[in-house]
N, CA, C and O atoms as a printed pandas DataFrame, in Angstrom:
     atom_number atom_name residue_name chain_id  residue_number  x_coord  y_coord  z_coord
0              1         N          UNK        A               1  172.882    6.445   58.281
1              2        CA          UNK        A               1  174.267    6.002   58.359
2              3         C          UNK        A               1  175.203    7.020   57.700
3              4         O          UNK        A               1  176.323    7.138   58.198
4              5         N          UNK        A               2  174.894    7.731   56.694
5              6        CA          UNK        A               2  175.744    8.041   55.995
6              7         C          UNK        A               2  176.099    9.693   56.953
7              8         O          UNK        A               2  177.247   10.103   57.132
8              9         N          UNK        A               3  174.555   10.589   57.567
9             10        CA          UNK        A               3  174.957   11.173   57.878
10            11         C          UNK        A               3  175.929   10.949   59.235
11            12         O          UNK        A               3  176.678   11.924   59.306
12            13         N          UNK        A               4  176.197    9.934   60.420
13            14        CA          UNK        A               4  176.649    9.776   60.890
14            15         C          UNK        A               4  178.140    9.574   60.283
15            16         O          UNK        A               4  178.775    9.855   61.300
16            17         N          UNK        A               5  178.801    9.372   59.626
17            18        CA          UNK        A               5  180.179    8.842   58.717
18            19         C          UNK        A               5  180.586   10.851   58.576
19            20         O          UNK        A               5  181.576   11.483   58.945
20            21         N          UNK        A               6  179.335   11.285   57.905
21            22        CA          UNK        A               6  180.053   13.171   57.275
22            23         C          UNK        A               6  179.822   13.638   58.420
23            24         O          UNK        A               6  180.226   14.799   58.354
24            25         N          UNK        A               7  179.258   13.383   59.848
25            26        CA          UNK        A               7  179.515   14.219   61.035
26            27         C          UNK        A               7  180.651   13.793   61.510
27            28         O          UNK        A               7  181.131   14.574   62.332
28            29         N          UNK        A               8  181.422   12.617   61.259
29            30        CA          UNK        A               8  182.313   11.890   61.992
30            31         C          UNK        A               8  183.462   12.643   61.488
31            32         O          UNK        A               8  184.405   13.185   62.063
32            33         N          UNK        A               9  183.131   12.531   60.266
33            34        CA          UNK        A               9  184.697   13.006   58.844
34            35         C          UNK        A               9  184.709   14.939   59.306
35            36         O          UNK        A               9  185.693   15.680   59.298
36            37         N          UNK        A              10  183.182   15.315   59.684
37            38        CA          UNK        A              10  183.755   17.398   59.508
38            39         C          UNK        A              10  184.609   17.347   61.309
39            40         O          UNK        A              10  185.412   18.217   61.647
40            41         N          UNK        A              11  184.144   15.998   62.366
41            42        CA          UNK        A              11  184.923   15.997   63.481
42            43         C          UNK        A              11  186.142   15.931   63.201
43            44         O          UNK        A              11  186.817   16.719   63.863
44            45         N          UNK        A              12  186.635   15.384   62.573
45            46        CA          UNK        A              12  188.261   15.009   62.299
46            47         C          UNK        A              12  188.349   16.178   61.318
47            48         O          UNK        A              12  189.386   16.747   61.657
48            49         N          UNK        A              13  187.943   16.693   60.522
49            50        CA          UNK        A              13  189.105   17.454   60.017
50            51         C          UNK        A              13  188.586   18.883   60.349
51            52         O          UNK        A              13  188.955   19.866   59.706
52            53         N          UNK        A              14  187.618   18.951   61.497
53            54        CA          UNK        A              14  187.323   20.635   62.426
54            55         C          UNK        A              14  188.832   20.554   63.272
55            56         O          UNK        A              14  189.596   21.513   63.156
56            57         N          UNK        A              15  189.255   19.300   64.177
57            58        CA          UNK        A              15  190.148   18.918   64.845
58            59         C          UNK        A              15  191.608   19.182   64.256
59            60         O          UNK        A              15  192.402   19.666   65.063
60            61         N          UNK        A              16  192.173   18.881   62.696
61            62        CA          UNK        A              16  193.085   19.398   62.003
62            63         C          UNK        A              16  192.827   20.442   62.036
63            64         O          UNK        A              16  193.781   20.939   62.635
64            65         N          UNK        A              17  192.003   21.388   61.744
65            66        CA          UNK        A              17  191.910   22.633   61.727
66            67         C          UNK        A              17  192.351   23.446   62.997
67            68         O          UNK        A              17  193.217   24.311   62.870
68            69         N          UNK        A              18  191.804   23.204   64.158
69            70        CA          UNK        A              18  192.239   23.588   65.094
70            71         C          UNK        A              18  193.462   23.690   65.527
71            72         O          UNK        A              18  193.618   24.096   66.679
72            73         N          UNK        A              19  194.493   23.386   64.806
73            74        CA          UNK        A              19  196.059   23.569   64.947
74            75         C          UNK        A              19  196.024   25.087   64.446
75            76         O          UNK        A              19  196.817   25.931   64.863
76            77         N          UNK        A              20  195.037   25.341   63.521
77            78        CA          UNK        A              20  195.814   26.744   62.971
78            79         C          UNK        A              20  195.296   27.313   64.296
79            80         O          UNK        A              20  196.235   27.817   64.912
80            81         N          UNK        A              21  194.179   27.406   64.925
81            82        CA          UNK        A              21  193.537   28.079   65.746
82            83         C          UNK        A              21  194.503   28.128   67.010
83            84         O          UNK        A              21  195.033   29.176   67.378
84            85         N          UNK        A              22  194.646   27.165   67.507
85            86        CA          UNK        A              22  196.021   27.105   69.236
86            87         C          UNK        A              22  197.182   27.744   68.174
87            88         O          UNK        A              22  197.644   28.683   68.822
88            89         N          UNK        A              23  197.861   27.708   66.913
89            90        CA          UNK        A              23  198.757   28.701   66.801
90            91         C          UNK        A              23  198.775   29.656   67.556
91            92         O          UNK        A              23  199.438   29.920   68.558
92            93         N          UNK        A              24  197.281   30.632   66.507
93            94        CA          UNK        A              24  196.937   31.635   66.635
94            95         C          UNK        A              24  197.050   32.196   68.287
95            96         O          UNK        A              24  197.617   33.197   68.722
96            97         N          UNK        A              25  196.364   31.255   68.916
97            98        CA          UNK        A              25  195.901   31.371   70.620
98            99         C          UNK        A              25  197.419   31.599   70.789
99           100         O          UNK        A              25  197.737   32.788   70.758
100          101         N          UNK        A              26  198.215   30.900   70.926
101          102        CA          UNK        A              26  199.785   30.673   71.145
102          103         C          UNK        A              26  200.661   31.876   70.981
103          104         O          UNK        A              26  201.471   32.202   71.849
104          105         N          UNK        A              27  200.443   32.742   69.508
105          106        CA          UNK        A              27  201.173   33.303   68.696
106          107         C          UNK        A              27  201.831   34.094   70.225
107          108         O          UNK        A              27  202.997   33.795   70.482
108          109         N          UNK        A              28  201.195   34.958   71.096
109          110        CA          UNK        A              28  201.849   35.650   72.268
110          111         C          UNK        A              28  202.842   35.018   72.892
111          112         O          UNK        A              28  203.594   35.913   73.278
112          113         N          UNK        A              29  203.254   34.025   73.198
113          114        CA          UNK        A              29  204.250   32.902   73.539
114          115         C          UNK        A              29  205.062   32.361   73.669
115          116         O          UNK        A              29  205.740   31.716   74.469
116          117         N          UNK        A              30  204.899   32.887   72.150
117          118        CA          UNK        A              30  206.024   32.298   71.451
118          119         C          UNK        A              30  207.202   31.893   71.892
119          120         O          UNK        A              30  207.470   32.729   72.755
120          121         N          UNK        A              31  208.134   31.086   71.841
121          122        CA          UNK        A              31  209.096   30.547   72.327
122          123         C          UNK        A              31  210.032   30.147   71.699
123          124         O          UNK        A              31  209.561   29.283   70.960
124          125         N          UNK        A              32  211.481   30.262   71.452
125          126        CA          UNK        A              32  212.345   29.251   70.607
126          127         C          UNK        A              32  212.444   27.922   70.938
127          128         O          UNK        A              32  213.277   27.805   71.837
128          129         N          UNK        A              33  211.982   26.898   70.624
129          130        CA          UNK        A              33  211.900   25.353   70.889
130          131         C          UNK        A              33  213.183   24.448   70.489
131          132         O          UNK        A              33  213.789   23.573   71.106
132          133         N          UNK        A              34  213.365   25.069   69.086
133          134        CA          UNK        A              34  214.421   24.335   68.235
134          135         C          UNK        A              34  213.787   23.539   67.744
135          136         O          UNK        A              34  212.623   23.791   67.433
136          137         N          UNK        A              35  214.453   22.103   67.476
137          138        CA          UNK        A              35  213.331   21.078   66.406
138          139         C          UNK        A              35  213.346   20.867   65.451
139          140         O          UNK        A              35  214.319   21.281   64.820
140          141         N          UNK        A              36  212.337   20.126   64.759
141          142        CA          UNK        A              36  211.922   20.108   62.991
142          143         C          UNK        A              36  210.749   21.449   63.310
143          144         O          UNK        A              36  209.981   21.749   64.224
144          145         N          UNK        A              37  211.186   22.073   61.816
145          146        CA          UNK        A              37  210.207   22.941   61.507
146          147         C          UNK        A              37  208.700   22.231   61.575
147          148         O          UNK        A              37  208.527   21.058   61.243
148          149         N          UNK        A              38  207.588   23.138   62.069
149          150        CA          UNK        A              38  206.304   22.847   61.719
150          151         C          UNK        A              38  206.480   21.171   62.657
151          152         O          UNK        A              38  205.805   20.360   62.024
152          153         N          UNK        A              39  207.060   20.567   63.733
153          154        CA          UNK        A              39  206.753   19.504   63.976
154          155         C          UNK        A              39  205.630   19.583   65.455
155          156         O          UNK        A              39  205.035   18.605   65.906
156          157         N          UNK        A              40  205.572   20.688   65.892
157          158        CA          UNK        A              40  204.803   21.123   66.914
158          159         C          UNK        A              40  202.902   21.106   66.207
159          160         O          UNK        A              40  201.803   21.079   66.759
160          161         N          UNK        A              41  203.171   21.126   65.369
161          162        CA          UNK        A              41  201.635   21.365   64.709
162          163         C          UNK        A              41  201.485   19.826   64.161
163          164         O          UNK        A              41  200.445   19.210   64.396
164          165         N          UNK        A              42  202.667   19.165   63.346
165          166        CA          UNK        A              42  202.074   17.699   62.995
166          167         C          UNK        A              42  201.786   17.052   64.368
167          168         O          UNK        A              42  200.805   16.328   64.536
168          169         N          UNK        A              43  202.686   17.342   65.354
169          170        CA          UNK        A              43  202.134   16.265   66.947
170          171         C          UNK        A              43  201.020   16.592   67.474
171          172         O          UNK        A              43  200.343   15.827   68.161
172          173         N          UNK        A              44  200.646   18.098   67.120
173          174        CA          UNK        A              44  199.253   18.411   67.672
174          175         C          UNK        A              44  197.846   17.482   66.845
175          176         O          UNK        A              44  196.838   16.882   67.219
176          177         N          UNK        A              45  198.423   17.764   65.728
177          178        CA          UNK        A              45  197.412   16.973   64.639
178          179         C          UNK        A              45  196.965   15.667   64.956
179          180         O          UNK        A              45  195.817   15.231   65.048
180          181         N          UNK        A              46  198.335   14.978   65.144
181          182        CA          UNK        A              46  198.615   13.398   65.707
182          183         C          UNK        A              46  197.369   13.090   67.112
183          184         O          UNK        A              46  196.410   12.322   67.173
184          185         N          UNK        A              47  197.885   13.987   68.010
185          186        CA          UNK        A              47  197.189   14.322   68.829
186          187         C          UNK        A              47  196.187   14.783   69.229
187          188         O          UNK        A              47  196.006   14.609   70.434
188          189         N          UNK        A              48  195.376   15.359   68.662
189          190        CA          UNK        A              48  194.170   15.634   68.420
190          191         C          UNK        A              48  193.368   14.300   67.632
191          192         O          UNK        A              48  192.475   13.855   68.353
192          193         N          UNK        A              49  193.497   13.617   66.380
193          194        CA          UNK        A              49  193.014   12.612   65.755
194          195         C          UNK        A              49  193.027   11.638   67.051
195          196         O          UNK        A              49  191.921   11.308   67.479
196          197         N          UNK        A              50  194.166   11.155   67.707
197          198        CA          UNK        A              50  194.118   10.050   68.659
198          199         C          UNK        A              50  192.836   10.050   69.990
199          200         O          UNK        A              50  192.192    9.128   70.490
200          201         N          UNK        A              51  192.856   11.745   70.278
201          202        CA          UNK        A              51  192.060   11.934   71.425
202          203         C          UNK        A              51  190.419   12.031   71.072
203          204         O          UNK        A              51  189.543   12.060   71.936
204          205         N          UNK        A              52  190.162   12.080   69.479
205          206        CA          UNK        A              52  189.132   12.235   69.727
206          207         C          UNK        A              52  188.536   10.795   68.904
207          208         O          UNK        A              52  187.339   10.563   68.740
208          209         N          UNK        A              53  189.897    9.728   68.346
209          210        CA          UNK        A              53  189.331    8.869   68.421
210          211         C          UNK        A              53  189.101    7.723   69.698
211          212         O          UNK        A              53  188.504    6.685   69.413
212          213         N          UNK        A              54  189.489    7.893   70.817
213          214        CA          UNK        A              54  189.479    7.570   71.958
214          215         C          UNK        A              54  188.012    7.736   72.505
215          216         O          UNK        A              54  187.393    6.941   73.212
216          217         N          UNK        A              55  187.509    9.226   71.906
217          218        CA          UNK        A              55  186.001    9.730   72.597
218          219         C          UNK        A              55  185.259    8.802   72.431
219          220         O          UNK        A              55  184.675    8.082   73.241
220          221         N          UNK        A              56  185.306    8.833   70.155
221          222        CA          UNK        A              56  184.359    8.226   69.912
222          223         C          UNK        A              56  184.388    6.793   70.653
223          224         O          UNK        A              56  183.291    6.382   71.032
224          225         N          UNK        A              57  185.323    6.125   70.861
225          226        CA          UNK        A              57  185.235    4.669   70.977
226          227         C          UNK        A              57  185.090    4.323   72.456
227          228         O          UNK        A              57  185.055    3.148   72.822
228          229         N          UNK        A              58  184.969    5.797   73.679
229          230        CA          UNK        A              58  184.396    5.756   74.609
230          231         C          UNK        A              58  186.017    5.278   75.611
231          232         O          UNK        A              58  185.994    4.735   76.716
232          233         N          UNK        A              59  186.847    5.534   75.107
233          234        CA          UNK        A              59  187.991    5.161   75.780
234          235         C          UNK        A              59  188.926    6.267   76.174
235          236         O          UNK        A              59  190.044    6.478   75.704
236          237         N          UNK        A              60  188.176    7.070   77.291
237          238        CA          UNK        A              60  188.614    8.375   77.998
238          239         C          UNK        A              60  189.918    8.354   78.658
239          240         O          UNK        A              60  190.765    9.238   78.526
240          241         N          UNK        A              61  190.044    7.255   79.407
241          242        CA          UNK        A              61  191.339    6.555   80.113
242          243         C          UNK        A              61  192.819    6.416   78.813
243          244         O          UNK        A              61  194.030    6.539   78.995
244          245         N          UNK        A              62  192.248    6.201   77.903
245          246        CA          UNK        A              62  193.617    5.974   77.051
246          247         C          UNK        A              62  194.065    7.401   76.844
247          248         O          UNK        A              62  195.293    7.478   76.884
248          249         N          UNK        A              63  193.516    8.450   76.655
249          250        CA          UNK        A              63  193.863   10.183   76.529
250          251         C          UNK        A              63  195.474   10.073   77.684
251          252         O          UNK        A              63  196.487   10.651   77.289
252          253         N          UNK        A              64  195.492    9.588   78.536
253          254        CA          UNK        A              64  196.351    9.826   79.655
254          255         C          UNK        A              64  197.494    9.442   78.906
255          256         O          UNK        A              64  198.529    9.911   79.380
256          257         N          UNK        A              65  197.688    8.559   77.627
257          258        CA          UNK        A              65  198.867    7.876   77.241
258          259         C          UNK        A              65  199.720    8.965   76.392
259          260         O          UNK        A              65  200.938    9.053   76.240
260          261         N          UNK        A              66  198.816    9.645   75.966
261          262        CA          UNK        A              66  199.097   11.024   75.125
262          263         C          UNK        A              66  200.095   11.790   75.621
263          264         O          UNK        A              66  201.293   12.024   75.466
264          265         N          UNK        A              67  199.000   12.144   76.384
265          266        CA          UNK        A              67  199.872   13.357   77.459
266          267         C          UNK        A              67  201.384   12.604   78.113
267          268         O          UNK        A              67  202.502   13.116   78.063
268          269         N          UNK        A              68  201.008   11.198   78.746
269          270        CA          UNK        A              68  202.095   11.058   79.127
270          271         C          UNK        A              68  203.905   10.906   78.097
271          272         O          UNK        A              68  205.017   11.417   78.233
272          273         N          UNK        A              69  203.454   10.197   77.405
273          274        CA          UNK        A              69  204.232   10.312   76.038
274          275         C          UNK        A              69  204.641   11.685   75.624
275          276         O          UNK        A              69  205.761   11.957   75.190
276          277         N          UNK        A              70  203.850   12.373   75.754
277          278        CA          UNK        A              70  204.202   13.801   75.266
278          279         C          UNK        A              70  205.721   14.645   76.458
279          280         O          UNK        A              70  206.804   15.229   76.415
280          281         N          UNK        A              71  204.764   14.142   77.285
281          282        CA          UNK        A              71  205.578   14.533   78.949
282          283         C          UNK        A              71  207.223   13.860   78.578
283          284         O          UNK        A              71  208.127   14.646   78.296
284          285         N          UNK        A              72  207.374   12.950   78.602
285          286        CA          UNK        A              72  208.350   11.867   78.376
286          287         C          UNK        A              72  208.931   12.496   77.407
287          288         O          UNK        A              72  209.737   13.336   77.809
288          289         N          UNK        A              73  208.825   12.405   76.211
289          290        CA          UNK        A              73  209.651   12.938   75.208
290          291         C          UNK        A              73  210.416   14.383   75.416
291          292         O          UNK        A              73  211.381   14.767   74.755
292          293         N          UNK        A              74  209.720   15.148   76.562
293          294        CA          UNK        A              74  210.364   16.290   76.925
294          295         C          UNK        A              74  210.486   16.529   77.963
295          296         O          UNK        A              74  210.455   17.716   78.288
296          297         N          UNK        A              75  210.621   15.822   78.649
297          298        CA          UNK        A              75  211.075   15.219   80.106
298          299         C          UNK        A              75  212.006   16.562   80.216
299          300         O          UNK        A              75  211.471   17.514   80.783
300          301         N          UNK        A              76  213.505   16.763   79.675
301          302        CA          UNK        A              76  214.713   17.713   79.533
302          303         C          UNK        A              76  214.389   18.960   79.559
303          304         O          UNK        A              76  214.943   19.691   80.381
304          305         N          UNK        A              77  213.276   19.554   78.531
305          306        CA          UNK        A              77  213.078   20.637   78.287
306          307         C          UNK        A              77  212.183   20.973   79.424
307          308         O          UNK        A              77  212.432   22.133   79.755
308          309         N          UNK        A              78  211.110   20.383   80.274
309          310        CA          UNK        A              78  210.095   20.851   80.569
310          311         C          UNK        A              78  211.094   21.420   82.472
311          312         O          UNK        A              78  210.360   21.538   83.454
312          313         N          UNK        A              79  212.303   21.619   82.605
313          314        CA          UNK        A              79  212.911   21.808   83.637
314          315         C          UNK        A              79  212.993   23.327   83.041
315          316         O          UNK        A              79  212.898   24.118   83.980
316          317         N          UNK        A              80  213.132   23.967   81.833
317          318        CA          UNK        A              80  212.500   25.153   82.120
318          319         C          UNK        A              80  211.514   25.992   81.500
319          320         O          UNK        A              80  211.220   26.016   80.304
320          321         N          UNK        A              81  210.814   26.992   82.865
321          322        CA          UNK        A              81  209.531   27.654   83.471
322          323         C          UNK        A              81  209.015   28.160   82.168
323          324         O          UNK        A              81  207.794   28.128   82.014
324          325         N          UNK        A              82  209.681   28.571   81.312
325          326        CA          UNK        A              82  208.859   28.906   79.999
326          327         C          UNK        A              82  208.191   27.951   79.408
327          328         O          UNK        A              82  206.983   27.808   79.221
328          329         N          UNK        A              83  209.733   26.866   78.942
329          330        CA          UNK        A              83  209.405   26.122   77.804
330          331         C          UNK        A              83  207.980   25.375   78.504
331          332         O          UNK        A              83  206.879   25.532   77.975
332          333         N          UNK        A              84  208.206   24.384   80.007
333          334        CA          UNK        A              84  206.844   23.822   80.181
334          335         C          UNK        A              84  205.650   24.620   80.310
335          336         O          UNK        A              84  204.522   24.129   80.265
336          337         N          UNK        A              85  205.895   25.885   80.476
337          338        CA          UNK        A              85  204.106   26.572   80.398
338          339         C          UNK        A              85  203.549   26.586   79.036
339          340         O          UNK        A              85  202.347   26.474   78.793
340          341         N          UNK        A              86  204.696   26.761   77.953
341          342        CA          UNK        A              86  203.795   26.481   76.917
342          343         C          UNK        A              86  203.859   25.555   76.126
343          344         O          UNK        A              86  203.471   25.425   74.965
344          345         N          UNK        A              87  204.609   24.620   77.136
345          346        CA          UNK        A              87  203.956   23.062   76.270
346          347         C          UNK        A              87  202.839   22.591   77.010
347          348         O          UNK        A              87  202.398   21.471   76.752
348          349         N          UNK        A              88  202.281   23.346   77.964
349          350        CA          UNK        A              88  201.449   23.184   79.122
350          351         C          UNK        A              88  200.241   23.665   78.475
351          352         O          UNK        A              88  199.309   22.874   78.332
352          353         N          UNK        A              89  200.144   24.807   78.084
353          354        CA          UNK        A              89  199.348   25.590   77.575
354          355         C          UNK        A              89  198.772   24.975   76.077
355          356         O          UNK        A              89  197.559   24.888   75.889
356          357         N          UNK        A              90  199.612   24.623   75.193
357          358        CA          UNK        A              90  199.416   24.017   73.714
358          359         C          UNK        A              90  198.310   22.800   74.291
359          360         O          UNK        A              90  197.116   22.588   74.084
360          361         N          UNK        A              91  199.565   22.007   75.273
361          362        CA          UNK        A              91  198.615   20.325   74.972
362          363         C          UNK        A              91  197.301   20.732   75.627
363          364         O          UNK        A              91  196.384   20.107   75.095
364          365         N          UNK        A              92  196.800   21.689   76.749
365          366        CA          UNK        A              92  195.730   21.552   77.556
366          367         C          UNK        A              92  194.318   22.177   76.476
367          368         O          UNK        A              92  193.134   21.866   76.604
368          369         N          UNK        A              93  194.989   23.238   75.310
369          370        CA          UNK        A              93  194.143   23.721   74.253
370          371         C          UNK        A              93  194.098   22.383   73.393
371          372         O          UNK        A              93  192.965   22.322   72.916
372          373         N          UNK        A              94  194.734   21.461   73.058
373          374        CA          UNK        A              94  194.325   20.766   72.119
374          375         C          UNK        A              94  193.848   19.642   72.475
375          376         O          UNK        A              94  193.232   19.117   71.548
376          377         N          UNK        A              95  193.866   18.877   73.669
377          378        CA          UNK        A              95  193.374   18.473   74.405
378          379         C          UNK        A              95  191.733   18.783   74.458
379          380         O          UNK        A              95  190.806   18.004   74.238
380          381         N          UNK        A              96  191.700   20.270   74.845
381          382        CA          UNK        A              96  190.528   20.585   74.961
382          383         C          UNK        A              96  189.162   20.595   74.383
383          384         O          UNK        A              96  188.006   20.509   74.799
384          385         N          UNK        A              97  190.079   20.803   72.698
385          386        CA          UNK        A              97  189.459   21.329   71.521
386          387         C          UNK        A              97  188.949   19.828   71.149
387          388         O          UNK        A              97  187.820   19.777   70.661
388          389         N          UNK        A              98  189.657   18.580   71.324
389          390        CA          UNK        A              98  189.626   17.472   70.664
390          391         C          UNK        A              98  188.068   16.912   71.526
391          392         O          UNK        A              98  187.005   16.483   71.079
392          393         N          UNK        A              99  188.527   17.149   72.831
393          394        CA          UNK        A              99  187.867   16.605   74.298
394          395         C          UNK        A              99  186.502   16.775   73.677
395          396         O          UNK        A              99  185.753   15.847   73.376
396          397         N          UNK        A             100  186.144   18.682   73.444
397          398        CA          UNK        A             100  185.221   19.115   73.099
398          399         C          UNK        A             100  184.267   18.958   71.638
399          400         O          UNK        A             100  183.037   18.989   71.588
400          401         N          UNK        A             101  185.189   18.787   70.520
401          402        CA          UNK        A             101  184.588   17.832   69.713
402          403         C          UNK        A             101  184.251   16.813   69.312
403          404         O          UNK        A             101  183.617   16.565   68.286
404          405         N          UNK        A             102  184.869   15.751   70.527
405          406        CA          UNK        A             102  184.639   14.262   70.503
406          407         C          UNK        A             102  182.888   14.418   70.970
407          408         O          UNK        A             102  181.875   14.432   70.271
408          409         N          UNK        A             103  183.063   14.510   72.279
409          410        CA          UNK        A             103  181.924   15.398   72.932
410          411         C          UNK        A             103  180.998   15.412   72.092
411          412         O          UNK        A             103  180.522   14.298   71.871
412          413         N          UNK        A             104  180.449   16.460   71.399
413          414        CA          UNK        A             104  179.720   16.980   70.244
414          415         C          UNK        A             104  179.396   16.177   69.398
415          416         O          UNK        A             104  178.201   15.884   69.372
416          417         N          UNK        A             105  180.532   15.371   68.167
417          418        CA          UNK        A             105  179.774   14.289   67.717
418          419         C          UNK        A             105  179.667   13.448   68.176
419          420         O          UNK        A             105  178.993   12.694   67.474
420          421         N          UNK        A             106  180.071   12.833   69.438
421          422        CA          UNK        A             106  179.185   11.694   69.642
422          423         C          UNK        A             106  177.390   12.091   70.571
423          424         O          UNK        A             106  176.385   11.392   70.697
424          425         N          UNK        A             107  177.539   12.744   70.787
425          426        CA          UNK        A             107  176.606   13.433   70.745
426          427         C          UNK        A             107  175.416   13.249   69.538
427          428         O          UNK        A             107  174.430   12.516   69.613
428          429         N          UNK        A             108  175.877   14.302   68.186
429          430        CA          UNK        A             108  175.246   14.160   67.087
430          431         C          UNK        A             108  174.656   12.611   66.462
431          432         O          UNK        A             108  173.530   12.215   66.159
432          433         N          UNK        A             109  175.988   11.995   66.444
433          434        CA          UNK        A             109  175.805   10.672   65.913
434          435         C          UNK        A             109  174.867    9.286   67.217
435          436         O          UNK        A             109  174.437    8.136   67.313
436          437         N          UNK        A             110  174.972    9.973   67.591
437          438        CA          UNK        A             110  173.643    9.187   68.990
438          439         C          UNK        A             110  172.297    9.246   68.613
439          440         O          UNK        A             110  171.600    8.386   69.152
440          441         N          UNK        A             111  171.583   10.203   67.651
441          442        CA          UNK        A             111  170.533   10.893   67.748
442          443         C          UNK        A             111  169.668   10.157   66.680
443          444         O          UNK        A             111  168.518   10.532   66.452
């Protein structure tokens, strides 16, 4: 039991981590957004925790609420070709990263 709980806990905070990493991926990109400072990395965070608690709990279908919410809130901005490629680009890496470590421990914690 217990090791299942510290594979669960290095999933969630490999997943925080991975914000520095899609920076990094990003840094070429770059874009002026405007905003709260640093609020692109807390929604990723947000976002990442939600998607990969969705994995564990086997609820793949709820991921869609994410994205759509995400979509919605920038409904305005995503009319231009920059700004949506790399809000296109961010959510599909963190998305990915989350997708892929949900993946993995549930995986581990199966065994």
């Amino acid at each position: 039991m217990i090791y299942k709980i510290i594979v669960v806990m290095i999933g969630y905070f490999f997943i925080v981590l991975c914000g520095y990493l899609i920076r990094l991926m990003l840094r070429g990109y770059e874009i002026n957004l405007g905003g709260l400072k640093s609020a692109g990395m807390a929604i990723g965070i947000i976002e990442r925790i939600l998607i990969l608690t969705f994995v564990l709990l086997n609820q793949y279908t709820a991921i869609t609420i994410i994205f759509a919410a995400k979509s919605i809130a920038r409904f305005n901005e995503l009319k231009d070709r920059k700004i949506s490629e790399y809000y296109l680009i961010g959510t599909l890496l963190s998305i990915t990263f989350a997708l892929i470590t949900g993946i993995i421990v549930r995986f581990l914690i199966k065994k």
